[in-house]
N, C-alpha and C positions, 0 to 999 in steps of 0.2 A: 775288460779286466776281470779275471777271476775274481768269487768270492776268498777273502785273507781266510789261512786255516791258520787259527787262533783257541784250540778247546782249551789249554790249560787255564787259560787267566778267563776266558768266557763263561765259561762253567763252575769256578771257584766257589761265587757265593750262591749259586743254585743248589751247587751237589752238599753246601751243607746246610740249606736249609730242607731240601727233601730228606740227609740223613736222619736228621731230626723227627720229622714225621712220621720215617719208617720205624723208627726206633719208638715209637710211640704206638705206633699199629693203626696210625687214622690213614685217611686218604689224601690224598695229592685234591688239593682245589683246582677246578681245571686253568684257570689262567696260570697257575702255578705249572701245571704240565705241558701244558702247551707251551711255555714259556722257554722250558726248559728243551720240549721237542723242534723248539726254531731254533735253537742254536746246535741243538746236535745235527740238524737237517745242514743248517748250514757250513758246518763244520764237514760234516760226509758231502756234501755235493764239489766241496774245493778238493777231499780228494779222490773221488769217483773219476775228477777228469785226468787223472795221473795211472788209470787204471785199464786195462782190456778181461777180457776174458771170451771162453768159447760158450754161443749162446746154442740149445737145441731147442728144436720148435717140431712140435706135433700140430697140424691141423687138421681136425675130427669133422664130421657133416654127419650130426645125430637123427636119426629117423624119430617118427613121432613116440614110439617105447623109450627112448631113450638108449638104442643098441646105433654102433657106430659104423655108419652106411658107406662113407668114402676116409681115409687117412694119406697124410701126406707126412713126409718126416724130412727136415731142413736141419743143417746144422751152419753157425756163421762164426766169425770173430766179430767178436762184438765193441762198440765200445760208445761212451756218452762224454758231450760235448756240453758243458751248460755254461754261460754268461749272465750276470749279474745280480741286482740285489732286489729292494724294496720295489724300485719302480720301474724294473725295465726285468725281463727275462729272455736271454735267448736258448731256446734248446734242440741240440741234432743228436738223433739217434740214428748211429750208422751200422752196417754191417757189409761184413763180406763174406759171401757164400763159397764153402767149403767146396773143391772140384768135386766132392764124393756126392754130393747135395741135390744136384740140378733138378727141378720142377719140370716134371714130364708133361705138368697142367698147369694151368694160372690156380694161383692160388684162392682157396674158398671164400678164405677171410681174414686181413691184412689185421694185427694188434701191435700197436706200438706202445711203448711206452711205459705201458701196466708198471714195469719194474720199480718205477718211481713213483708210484702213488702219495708216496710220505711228501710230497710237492706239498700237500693242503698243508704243511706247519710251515713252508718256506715264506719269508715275509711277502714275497710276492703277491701269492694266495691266501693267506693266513685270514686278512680281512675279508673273504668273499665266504667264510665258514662260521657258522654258532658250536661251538665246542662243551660238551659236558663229560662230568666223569661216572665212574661205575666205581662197585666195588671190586677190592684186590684181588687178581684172582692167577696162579699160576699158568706159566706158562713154558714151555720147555727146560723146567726145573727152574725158574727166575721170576720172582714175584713183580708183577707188572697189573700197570693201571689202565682200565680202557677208556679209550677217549671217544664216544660217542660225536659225532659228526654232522651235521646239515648244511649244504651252500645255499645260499641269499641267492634269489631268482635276479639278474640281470647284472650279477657282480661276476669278476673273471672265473672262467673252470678251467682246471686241468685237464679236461679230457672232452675231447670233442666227434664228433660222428661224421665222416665224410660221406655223402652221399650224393651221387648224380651233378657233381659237379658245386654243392652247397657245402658249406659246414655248418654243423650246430651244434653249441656249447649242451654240455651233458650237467643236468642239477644230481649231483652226488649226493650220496648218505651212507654211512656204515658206522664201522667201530676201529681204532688203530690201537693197539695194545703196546706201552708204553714200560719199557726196563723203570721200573722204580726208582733205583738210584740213578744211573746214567743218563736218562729218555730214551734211549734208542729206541725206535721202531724194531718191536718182536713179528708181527704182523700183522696184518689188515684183511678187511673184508669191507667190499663196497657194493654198492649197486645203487640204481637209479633212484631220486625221489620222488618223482613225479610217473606219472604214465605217459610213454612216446609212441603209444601203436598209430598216432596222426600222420608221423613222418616213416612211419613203419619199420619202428624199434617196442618191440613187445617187453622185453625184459633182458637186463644188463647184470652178472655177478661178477664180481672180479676177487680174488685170495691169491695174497702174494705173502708169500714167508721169507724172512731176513735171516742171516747163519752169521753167526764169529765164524772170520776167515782170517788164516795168519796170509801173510802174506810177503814169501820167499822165507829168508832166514831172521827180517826181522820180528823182533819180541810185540810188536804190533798187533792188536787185533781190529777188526773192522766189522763193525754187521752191514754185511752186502747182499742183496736181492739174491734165494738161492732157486725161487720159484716163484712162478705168475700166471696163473689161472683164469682165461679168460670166457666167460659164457656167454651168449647172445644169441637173442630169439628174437627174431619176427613174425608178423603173422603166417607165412609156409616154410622159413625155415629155421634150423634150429645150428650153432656151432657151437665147437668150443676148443681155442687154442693151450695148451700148454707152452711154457717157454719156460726151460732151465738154464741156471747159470753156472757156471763153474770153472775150473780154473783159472784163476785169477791172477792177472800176473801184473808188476806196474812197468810202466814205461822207461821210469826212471833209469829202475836198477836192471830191469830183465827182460825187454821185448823189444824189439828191433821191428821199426816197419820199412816194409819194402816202398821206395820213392816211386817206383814204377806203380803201385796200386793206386787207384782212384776208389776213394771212400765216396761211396753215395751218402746224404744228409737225408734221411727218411721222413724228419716231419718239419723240412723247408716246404715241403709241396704242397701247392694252393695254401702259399702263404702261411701257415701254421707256425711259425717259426716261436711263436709264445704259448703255444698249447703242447704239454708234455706227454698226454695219448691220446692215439687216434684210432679209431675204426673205420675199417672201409671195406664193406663189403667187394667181393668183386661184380663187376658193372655187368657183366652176364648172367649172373645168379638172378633168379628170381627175387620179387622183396622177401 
């Protein structure tokens, strides 16, 4: 059962005690914002699944300067499949590859998911994180609060590492910069807590930015994933995906799928089906 898209009556007596504070010039308490960013989380995930659009993907193989040794450039339709609430989460990230697209090589290095980082306010996750706030600070013209981030060692993560046949939950830290009045996720920055050169994960970045997108003719706005920036080093090598999103279109009113197409579920495999991103190196690639 899908999460109920409910923001008006959800949001009611948040949006006016945050106006309140904005109106004051203090800050958002963090349970106060995170509070607020679970329900807009969950509000956006009931209608992300009503949604497609076309996804581009760059996949980079950086030399040790930093100048970009091999590229590959994918474009797919994309779309996100999420089920349930507090105690149960399912999620498929699907795609299908544009006939213009085809992968002349396997690809470097496989990034799912990044798009949805904002998972850590989902009640799912929400308890596996210690949350703090920052000072106010702009952000593409919209004064937003950042929420400083840490996950609890041995509680669930969103994002996990496939390797050689293994998975291992990734301990996350960063910052999510939060719309002031509304919560919405403006954007994020993550990376690893801890050091993982043991299983031979050197260093994790990830920056994904969120856009107001109308969406067709109606008066609707939506902040949807417009980019997602994924970085990762090991001890010999070094990538870094890009993935755009854009045109967005919903199902409802304006996209028609073809019955003949078979949507692959990209992070059913090796069981993942409750971890929202994955990395997987390819199995040929050196560590």
């Amino acid at each position: 059962m899908l999460i109920p898209l409910r923001p008006q009556w959800i949001l009611a007596g948040l949006i006016s005690a945050v106006t309140s504070l904005s109106a004051a010039g203090q800050s958002l308490p963090a349970a106060t914002a995170t509070e607020l960013a679970q329900r807009q989380v969950v509000a956006y995930l009931a209608k992300l699944a009503d949604l497609h659009c076309t996804e581009s993907v760059t996949q980079e193989k950086l030399a040790g300067n930093g100048h970009v040794q091999t590229a590959e450039h994918a474009k797919y339709d994309y779309l996100v499949m999420i089920d349930g609430n507090g105690n149960d989460l399912q999620f498929n990230e699907s795609r299908i590859a544009s006939s213009a697209s085809k992968h002349k090589q396997l690809p470097m290095l496989v990034t799912n998911g990044f798009s949805t980082a904002l998972l850590i306010f989902h009640p799912y996750y929400r308890d596996s994180f210690t949350f703090d706030t920052g000072p106010d600070e702009l952000v593409n013209g919209r004064m937003a609060v950042p929420i400083y981030f840490s996950h609890i060692h041995g509680r669930r993560s969103p994002a996990a590492l496939a390797l050689r046949g293994r998975e291992f939950p990734l301990d996350l830290k960063g910052t999510a910069w939060l719309d002031k009045q509304s919560g919405e996720v403006l954007k994020m920055d993550v990376g690893l807590l801890h050091d993982m050169t043991d299983i031979g994960l050197r260093s994790l970045s990830i920056h994904v930015e969120y856009k107001e997108t109308a969406l067709g003719k109606s008066p609707e706005r939506l902040a949807l994933p417009s980019v997602a920036v994924v970085d990762v080093a090991t001890p010999l090598q070094h990538w870094r995906n890009t993935h755009t999103f854009d045109a967005y279109k919903s199902f409802t009113a304006e996209a028609e799928q073809n019955s003949d197409v078979i949507i692959h579920a990209e992070n059913t495999k090796n069981g993942m089906d409750n971890t929202a991103a994955v990395i997987r190196p390819n199995s040929k690639e050196k560590p």
